[in-house]
DRENBANU-820185 format. One record per residue: residue in three letters; x, y, z of N, C-alpha, C in turn. Coordinates in pm, whole numbers, plus 50000, padded with zeros to 5 digits. Example, Ala and Ser with C-alpha at 12.3 -4.5 7.8 and 13.67 -1.06 7.14 Angstrom:
BEGIN
ALA513194943150780512304955050780513204967050780 SER512854977550708513674989450714512905000350787 
//
This chain:
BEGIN
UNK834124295227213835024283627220834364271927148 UNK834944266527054834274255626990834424242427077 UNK833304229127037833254219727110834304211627130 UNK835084210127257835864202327261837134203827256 UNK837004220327216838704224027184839244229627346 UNK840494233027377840784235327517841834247327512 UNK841294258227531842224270427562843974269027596 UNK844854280627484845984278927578846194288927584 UNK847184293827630847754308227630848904303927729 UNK849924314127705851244317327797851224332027831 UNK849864333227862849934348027968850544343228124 UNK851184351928209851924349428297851534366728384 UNK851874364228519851994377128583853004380028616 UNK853204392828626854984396828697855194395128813 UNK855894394528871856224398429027855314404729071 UNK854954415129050854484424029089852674421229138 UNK851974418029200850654416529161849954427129092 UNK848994424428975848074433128910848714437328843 UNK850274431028761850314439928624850714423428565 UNK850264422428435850324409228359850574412128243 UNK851594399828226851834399628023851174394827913 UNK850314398327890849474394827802849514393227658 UNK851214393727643851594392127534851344380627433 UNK850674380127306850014367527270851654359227233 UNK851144341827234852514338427134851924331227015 UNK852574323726916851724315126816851194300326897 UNK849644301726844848914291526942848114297327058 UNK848584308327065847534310627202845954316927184 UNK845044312127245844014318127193843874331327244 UNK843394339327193843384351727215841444362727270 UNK841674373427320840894383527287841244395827344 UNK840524405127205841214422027226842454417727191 UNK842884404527103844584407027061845324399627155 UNK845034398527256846064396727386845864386227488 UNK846744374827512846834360727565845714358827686 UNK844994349627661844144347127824845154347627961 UNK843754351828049844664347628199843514349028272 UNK844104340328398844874331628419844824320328317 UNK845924310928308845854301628228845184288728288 UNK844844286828179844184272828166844824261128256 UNK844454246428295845544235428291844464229028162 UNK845174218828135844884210327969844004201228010 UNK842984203528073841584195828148840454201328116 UNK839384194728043838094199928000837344202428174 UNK837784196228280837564198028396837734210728484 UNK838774216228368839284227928451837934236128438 UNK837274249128540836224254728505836704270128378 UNK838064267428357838394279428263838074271328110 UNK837644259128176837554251527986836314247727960 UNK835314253728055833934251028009833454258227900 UNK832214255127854831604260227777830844275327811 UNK830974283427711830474295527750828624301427835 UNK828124287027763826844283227797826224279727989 UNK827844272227992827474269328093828124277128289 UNK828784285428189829364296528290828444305128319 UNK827674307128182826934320328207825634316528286 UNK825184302128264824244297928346824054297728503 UNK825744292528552826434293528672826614307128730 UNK826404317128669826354335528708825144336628681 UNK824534334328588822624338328626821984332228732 UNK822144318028758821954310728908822574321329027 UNK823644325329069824414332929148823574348729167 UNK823514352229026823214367329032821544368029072 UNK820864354929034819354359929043819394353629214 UNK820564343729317820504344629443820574356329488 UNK821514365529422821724378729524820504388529508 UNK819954388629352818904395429369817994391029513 UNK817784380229496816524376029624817184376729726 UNK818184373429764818464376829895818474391129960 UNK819204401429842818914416129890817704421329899 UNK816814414729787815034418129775814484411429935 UNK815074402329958814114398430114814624408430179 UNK815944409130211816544420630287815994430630368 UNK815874438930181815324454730214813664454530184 UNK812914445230150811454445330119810784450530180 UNK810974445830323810144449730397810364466830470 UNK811304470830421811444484030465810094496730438 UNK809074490530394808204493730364806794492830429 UNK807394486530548806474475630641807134485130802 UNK807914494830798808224496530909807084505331009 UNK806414515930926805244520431007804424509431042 UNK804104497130935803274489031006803754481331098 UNK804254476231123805524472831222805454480731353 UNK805894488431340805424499731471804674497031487 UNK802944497331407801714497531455801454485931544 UNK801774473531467801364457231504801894454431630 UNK803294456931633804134453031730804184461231843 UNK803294474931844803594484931945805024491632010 UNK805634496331872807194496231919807864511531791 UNK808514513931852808644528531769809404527331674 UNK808914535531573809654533931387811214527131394 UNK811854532931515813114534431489813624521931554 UNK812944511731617813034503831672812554492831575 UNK811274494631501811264484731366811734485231278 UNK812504497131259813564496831170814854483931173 UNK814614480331275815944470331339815684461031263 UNK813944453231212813884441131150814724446230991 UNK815044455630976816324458030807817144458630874 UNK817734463330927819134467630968820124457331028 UNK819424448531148819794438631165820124426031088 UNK819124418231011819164414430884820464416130796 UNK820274424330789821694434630697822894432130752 UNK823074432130906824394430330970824654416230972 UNK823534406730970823904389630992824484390630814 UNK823594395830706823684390030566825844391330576 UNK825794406430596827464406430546828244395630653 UNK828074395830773828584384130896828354376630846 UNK827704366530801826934357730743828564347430667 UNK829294357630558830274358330519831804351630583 UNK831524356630732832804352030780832494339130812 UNK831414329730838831994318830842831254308830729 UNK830504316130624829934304030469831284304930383 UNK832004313530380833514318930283834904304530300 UNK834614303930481836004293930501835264276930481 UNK833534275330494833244267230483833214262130347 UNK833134270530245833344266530091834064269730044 UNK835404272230112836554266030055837444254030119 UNK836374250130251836704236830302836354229730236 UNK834824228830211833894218030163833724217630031 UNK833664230429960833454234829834832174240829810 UNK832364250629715831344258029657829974250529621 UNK830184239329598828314238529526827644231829701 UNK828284225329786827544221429887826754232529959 UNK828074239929977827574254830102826684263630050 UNK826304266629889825564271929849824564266729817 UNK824434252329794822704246029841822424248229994 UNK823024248130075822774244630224822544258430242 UNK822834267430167822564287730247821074286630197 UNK820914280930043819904285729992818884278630112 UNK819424262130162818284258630226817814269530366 UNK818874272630420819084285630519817864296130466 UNK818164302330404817384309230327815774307030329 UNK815674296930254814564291830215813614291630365 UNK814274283430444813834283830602813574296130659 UNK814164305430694813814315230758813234322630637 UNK812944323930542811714330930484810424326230500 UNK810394310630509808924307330537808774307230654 UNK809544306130782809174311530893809264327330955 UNK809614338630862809264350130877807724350830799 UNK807344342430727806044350930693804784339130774 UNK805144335030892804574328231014804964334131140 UNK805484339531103805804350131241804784359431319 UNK804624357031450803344368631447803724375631568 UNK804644377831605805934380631712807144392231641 UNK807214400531733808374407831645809874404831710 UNK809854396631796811104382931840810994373831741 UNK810104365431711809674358131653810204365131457 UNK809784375731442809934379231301812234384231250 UNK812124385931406813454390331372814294378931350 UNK813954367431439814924355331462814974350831316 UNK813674347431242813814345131116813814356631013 UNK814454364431031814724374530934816374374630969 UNK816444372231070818344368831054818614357830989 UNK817954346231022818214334830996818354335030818 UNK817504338030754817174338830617818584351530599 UNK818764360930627820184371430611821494368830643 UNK821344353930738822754351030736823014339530659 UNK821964331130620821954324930480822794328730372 UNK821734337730326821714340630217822904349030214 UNK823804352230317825324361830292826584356230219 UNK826234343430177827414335030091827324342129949 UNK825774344029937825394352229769826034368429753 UNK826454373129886827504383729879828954379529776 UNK829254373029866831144363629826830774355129715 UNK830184346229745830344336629594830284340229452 UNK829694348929391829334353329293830664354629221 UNK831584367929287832184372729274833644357629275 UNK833404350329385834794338629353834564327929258 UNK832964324729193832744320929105833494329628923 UNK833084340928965833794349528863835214342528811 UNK835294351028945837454345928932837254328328935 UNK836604319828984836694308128925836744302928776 UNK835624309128672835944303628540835434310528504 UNK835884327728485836024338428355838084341528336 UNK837904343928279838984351328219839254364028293 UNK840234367528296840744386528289840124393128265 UNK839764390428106839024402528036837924404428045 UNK837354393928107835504390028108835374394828271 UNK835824400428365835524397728480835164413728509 UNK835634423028410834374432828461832624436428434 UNK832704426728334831294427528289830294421228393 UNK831264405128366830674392328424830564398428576 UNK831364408228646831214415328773830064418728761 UNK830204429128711828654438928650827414429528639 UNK827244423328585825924414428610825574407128734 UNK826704407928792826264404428938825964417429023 UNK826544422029026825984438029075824874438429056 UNK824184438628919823534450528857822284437828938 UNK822364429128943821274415928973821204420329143 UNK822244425329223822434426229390821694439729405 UNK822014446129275821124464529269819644467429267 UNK819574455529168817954453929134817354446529260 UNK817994443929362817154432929445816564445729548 UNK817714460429530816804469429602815404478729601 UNK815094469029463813774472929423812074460229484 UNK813154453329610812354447729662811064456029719 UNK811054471629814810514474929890809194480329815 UNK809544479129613808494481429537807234471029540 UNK807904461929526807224446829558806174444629674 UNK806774444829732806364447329915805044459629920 UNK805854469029859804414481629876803344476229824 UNK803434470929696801854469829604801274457029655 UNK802034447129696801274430729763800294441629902 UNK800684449929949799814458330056798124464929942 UNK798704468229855798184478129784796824468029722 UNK797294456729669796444443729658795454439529757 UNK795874446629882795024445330014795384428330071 UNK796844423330048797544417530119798364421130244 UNK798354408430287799424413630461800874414730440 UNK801644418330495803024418730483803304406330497 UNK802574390830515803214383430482803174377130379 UNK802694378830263802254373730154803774377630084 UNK804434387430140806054390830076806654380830095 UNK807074374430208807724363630262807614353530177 UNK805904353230174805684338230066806154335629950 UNK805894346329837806764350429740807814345729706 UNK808364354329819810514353229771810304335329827 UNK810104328329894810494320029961809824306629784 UNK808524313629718808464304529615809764305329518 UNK809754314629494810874319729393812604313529447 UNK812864316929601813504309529658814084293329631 UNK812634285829629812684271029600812904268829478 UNK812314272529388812634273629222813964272929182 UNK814604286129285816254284929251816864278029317 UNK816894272129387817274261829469817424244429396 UNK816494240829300816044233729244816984230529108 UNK816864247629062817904253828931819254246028994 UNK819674254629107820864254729122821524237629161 UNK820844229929195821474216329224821374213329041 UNK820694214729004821224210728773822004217028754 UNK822684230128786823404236028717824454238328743 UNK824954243028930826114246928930826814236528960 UNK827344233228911828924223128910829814229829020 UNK831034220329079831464227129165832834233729090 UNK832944246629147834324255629057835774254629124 UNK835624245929245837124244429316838024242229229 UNK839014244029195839904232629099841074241229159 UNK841934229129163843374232229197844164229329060 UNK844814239928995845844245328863846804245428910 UNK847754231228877849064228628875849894235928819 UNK851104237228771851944241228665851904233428594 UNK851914231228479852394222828336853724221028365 UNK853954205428331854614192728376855934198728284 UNK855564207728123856944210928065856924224628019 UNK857694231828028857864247228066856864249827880 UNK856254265027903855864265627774856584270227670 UNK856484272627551856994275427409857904287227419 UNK858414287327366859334300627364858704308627254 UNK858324324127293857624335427210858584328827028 UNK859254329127062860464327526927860564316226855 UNK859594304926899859274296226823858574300826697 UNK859434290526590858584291826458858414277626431 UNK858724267026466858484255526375857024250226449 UNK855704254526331854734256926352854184240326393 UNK854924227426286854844216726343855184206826515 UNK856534215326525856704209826679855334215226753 UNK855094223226746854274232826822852834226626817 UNK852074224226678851414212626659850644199426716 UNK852314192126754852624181026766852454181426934 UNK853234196226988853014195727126851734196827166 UNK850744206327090849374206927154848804192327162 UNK849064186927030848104174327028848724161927152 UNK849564161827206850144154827309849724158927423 UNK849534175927441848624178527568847264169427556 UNK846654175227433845094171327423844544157627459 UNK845934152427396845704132527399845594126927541 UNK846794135427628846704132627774846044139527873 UNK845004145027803843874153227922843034139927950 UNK842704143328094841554138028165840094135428077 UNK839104126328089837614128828009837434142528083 UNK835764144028016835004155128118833884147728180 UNK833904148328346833134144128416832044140428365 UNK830844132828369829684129728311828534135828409 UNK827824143128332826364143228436826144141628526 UNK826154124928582825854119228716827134128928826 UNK828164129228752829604130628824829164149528896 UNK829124152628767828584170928820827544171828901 UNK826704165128917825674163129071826434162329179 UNK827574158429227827574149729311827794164529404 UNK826654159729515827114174629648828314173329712 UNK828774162929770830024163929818831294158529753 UNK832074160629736833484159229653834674161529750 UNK834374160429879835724154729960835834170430042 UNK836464168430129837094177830218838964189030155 UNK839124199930156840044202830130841124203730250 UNK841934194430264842704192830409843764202030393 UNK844144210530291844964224330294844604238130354 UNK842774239030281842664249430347842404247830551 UNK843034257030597843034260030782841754267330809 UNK840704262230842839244269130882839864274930961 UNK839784274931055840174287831209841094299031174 UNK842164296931078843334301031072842394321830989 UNK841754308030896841314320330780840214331030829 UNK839574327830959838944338530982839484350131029 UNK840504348931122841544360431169841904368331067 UNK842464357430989843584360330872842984373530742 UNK841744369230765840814379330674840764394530664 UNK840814394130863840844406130879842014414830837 UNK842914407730798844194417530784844314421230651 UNK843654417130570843474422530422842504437630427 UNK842284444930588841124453430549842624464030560 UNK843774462930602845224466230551845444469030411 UNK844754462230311845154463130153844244474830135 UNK844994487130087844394498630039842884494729933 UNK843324483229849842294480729779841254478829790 UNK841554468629904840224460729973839344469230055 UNK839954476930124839224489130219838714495830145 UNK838864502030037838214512729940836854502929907 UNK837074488129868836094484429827834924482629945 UNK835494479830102834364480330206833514492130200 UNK834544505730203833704516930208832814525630131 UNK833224515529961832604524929869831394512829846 UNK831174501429909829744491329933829534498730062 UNK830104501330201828884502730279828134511630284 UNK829564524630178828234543530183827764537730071 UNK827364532229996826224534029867824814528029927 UNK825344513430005824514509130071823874516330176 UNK824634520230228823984529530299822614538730311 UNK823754543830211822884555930184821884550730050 UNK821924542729972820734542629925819694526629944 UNK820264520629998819514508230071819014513630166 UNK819394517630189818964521730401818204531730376 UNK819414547430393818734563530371817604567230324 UNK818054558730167816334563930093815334553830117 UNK815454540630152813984533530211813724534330327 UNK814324540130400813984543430569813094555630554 UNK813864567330494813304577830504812314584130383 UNK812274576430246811204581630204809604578430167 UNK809454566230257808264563530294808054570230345 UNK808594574430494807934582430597807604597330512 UNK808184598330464808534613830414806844615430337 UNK807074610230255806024606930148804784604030172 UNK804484599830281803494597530321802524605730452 UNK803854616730452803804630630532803254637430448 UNK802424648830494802524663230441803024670030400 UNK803444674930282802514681530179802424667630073 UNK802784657630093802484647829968801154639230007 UNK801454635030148799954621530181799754611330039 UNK801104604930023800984591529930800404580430046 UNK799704573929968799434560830098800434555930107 UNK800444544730196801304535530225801574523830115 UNK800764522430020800944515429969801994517629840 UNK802184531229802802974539429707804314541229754 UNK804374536129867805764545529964806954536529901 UNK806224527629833807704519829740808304521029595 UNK807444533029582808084539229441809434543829410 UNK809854548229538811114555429495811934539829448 UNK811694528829454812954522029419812354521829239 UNK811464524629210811834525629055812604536128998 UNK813094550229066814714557629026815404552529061 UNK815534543129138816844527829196817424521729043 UNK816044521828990815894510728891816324516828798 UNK815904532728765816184538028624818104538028594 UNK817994541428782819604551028764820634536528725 UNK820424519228761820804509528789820914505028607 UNK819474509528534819444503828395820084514028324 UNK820124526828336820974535828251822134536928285 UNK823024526128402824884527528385824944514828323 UNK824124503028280823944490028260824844488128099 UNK824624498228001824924498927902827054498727895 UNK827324503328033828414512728053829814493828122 UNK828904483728164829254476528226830604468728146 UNK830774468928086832004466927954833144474927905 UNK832784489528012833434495427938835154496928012 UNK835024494128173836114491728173837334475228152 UNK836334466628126836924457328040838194464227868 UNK836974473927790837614478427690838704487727735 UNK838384496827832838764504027832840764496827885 UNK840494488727973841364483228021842904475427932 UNK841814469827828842294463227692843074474927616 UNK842544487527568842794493627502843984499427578 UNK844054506027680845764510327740846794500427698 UNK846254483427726846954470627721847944470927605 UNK847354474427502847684476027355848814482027369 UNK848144499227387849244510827405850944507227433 UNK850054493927562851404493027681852064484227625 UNK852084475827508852904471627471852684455327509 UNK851264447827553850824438327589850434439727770 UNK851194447727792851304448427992850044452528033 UNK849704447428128848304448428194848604452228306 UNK848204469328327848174470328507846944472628563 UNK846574468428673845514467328728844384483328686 UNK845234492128740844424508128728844224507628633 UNK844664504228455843764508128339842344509428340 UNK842124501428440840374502328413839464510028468 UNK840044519028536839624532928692839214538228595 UNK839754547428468839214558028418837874558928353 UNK837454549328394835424549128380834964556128456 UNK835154555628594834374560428691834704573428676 UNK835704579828626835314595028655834194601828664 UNK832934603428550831884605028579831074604728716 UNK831044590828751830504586228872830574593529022 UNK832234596028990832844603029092832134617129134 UNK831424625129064830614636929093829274630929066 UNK828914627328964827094627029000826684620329077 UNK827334609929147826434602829271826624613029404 UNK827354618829449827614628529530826544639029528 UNK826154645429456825474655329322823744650429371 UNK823874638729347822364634629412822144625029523 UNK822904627629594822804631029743822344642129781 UNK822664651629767822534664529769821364670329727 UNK820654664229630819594670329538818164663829675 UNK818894651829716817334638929799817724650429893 UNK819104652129967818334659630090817764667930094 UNK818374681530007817574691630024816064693629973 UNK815984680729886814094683029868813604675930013 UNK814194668930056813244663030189812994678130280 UNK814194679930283814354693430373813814705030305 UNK812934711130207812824714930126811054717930069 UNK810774702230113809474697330047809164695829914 UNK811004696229875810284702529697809324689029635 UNK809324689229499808304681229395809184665129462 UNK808464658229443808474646829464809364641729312 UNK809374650529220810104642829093811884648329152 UNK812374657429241813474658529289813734643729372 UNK813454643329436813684629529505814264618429398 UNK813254616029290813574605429224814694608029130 UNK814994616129078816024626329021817344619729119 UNK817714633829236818194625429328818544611229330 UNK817784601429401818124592129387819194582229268 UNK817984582329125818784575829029820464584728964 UNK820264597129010822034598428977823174591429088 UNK822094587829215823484583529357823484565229262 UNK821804559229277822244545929181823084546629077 UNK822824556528994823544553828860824874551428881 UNK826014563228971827204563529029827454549429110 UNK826594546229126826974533929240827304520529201 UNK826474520229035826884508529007828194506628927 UNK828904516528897830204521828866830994512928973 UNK830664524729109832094519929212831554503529252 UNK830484498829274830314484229309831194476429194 UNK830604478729072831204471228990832604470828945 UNK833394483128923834804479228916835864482729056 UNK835554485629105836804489629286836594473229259 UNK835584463529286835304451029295836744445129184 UNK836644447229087837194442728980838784445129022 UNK839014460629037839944466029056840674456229176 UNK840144457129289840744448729411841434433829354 UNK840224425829277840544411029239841754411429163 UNK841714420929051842944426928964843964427329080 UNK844494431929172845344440029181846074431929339 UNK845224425829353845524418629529845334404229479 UNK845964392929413845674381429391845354366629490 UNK846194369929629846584359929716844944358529770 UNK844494346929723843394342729855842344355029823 UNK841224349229699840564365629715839604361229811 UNK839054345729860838394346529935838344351630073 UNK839214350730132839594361930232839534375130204 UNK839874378530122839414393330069838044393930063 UNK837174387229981835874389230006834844386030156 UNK835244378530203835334377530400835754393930406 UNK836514396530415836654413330498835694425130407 UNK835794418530248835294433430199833774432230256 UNK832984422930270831884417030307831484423330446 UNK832344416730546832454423030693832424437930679 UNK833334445930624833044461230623832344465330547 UNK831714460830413830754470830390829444469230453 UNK829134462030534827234458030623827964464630738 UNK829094460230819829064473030913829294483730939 UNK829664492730767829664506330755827914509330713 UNK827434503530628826194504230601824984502330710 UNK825204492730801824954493830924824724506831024 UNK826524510231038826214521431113825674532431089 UNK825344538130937824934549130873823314546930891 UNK823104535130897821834530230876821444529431027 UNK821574522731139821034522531269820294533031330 UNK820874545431315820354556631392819914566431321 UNK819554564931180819684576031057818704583831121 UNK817484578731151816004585931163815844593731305 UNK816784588631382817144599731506817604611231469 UNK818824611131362819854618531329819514631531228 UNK818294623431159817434635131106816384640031172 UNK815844637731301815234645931344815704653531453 UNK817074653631450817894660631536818484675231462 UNK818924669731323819654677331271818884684431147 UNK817794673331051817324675130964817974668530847 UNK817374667130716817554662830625818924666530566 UNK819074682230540819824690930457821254682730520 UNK821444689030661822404689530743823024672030733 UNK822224665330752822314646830783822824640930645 UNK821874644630491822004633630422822914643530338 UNK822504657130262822924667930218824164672930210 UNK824704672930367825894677530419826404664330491 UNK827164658430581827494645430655827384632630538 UNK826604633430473826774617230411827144621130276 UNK826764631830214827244637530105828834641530066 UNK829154644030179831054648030206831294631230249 UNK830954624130302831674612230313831584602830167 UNK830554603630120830534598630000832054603929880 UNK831824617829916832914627529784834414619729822 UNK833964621729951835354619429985836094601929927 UNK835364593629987835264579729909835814585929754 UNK834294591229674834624584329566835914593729490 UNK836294597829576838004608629503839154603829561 UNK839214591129623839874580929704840554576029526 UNK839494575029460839504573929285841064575529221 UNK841194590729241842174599629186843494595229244 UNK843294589229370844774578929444845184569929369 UNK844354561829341844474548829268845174552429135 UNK844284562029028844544560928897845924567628880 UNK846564576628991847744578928996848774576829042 UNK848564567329159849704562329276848864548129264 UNK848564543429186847804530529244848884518329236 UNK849794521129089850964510429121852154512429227 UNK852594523829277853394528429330852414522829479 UNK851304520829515850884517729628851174502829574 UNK851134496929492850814477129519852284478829505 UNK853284485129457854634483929457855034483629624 UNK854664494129692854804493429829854344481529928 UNK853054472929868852334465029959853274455129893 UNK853924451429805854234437429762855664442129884 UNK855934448329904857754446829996857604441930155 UNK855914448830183855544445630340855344432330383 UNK855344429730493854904419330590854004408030572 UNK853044420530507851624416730506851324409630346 UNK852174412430275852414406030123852954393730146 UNK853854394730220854684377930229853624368430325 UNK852704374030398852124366830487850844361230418 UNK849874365930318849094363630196849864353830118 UNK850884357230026851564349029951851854338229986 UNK852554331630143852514321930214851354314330189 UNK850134318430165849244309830206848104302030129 UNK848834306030030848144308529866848204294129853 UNK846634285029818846474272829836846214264529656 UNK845874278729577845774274429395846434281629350 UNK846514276829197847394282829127846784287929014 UNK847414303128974846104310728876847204310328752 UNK848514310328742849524314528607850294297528604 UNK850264299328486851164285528446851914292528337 
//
């Protein structure tokens, strides 16, 4: 976007949610051929008229929060035998300082979500980070395992706004076409944070204490904290309709047309100054209903979309946040391998491989999405962009299967890692577009949507996660992760094959219900002009 100039387009949505006309007209700026959306209003204020510089700055701030917040998270999962030891309390019981954690981060959600869209986005997300910041430096002063948990929630229910925000920053000031990538980098930044427990192992290995982790994230913590009051501007903006209906496709007199832009341009607003983009508070929103919207949340776990997206975050999480750092320390540090303790955090570098080799892939249902668009004659329906994941859909399943049966098995320790990076690789598939897919396809209020998708995926990930290490020494590896989490996973990710074939015929059905008119009611901005 060049300096100063201000996007237009007369893209519009149908009735229908998640299918859009993207039909270009003369004047509209374009990409892949085909009209922006949502549209603009004629305000350098609007956050769809910023500079590309400074969006992307506003998602690297966001994406490197979620990294650290998931890296404090799961870090210490590496710390749970010692934990046991210190605290005199059994594996499965220090397992609670992750698991718990984990259940405040997604809770965390239901009430930072209604507070920043009361207050607005840039306040509530300095005030988590300060959250944050706090209970990390009082978990690595902790010498109490009351004491370590209180601030290990405290810092997880912080830091649970960096779940939701990312993602309503997205839909705040990207485009359509940009929002599966710009997704994807937030992912791929929330993926990499599960390579905390690598971190964590070697500060041991250094012949540091487990609290020297704490200290760490909590420097790195302040740094971004610091970033983030320069950079993120706040993204609320309420998008009126334009005051005079737009151009007709069938305009040719290239001068009226001209004449009309430059009359928008003349009567736009300045752009805020410096001092102005600091400012933390910017007023109360007396539309949005705090109380109303926490209930209200829950009834979006009703939208086929939204539920697919709880369950295909809480089994990945699950099973590879939880499953594989719960259980392959212990494993590993068993017989026939005897890795020390300080190694037991390797497996998150196949986290890492399987996370950087789908990384390349993060664009592709953007194109892929574009390219049907064409086909269709400008029309945009939400499902164009599913047919990526096919792949995904079997190899993350595939290595599930491969981790259990080497645990159960004893095989080479290079199965494990194998294993692992095909369930990451698959995972950052379904995180990154079901995500996309939902925002596509369910428009009313995504913050409420992200409140529920939030709420169910930590307490599906949760429950898979609470009792795992009972469950395998009841049943065993094969039977637990192999068989049971391996069929719940398949099953999820062939939930797939619904969508890419009934997926409009399902939003055709949800737009006639109850539950469509009761969303639509409540819809407080405006995304089409």
């Amino acid at each position: 976007m060049a300096p100063g100039h201000l996007v237009h387009s007369h893209a519009h949505e149908d009735d229908l949610p998640g299918t859009v006309n993207l039909q270009a007209t003369e004047g509209d700026d374009t990409a892949y051929g085909q009209a922006l959306y949502p549209v603009p209003a004629e305000d350098p204020n609007d956050p769809l008229q910023w500079p590309n510089w400074k969006k992307s700055m506003i998602l690297l701030v966001c994406s490197l929060y979620s990294f650290l917040g998931n890296c404090a998270l799961l870090g210490p999962s590496v710390y749970i035998g010692l934990y046991a030891q210190e605290f005199n309390i059994t594996p499965t019981k220090a397992s609670d300082l992750v698991s718990y954690p984990n259940l405040a981060f997604g809770f965390g959600s239901l009430i930072l979500v209604p507070l920043y869209l009361k207050f607005g986005r840039r306040p509530v997300m300095l005030m988590s980070m300060v959250f944050f910041c706090a209970g990390l430096i009082g978990a690595s002063q902790a010498t109490t395992f009351g004491g370590l948990m209180a601030c290990r929630i405290i810092h997880g229910f912080g830091s649970g706004v960096c779940e939701a925000l990312p993602v309503q920053l997205v839909n705040d000031i990207f485009f359509l076409h940009e929002r599966g990538l710009r997704i994807g980098y937030y992912t791929i930044a929330l993926c990499f944070g599960s390579t905390g427990p690598l971190y964590a192992g070697y500060m041991l290995a250094g012949g540091y204490s487990w609290n020297l982790f704490f200290y760490v994230v909590f420097a790195f913590a302040a740094a971004l904290l610091i970033l983030a009051f320069f950079v993120v501007e706040e993204t609320a903006y309420k998008r009126a309709p334009p005051a005079s209906p737009p151009l007709s496709p069938f305009t040719t007199d290239k001068v009226e047309q001209a004449s009309h832009t430059e009359e928008l341009a003349s009567s736009a607003p300045p752009r805020k100054t410096f001092a102005q983009q600091l400012k933390v508070w910017n007023g109360i929103d007396d539309e949005q209903e705090f109380w109303i919207m926490i209930p209200r949340a829950f009834t979006y776990f009703l939208v086929p979309q939204v539920l697919w997206v709880a369950t295909s975050f809480g089994i990945y999480i699950g099973l590879g946040a939880l499953a594989f750092n719960y259980t392959f320390p212990l494993k590993i540090t068993a017989p026939p391998y005897n890795w020390s303790q300080t190694n037991s955090g390797l497996i998150t570098i196949a986290t890492f491989l399987g996370f950087l080799l789908a990384m390349p892939f993060l664009s592709s249902s953007d194109r892929l999405a574009a390219y049907y668009t064409c086909k269709n004659g400008g029309i945009r329906e939400a499902e164009m962009r599913l047919g990526v994941m096919l792949p995904a859909m079997i190899i993350a399943p595939a290595g599930i299967v491969l981790y259990g049966f080497a645990a159960e098995k004893n095989l080479h320790w290079v199965a494990y890692f194998f294993g692992v990076a095909m369930d990451q690789w698959g995972a950052l598939f379904y995180f990154t577009f079901t995500l996309a897919y939902a925002v596509d396809s369910y428009y009313a209020n995504t913050s409420e949507m992200l409140i529920a998708m939030n709420l169910g995926k930590q307490a599906i990930s949760f429950g898979m996660g609470i009792y795992l290490l009972d469950w395998i020494i009841e049943r065993g590896f094969a039977v637990t992760i192999s068989g049971i989490f391996a069929a719940v996973l398949l099953a999820n990710n062939l939930v797939l094959l619904v969508f890419m074939f009934w997926g409009k015929r399902i939003r055709i059905f949800m737009n006639r219900t109850w539950l469509a008119r009761l969303h639509k009611g409540t819809i407080k901005s405006v995304e089409v002009a």
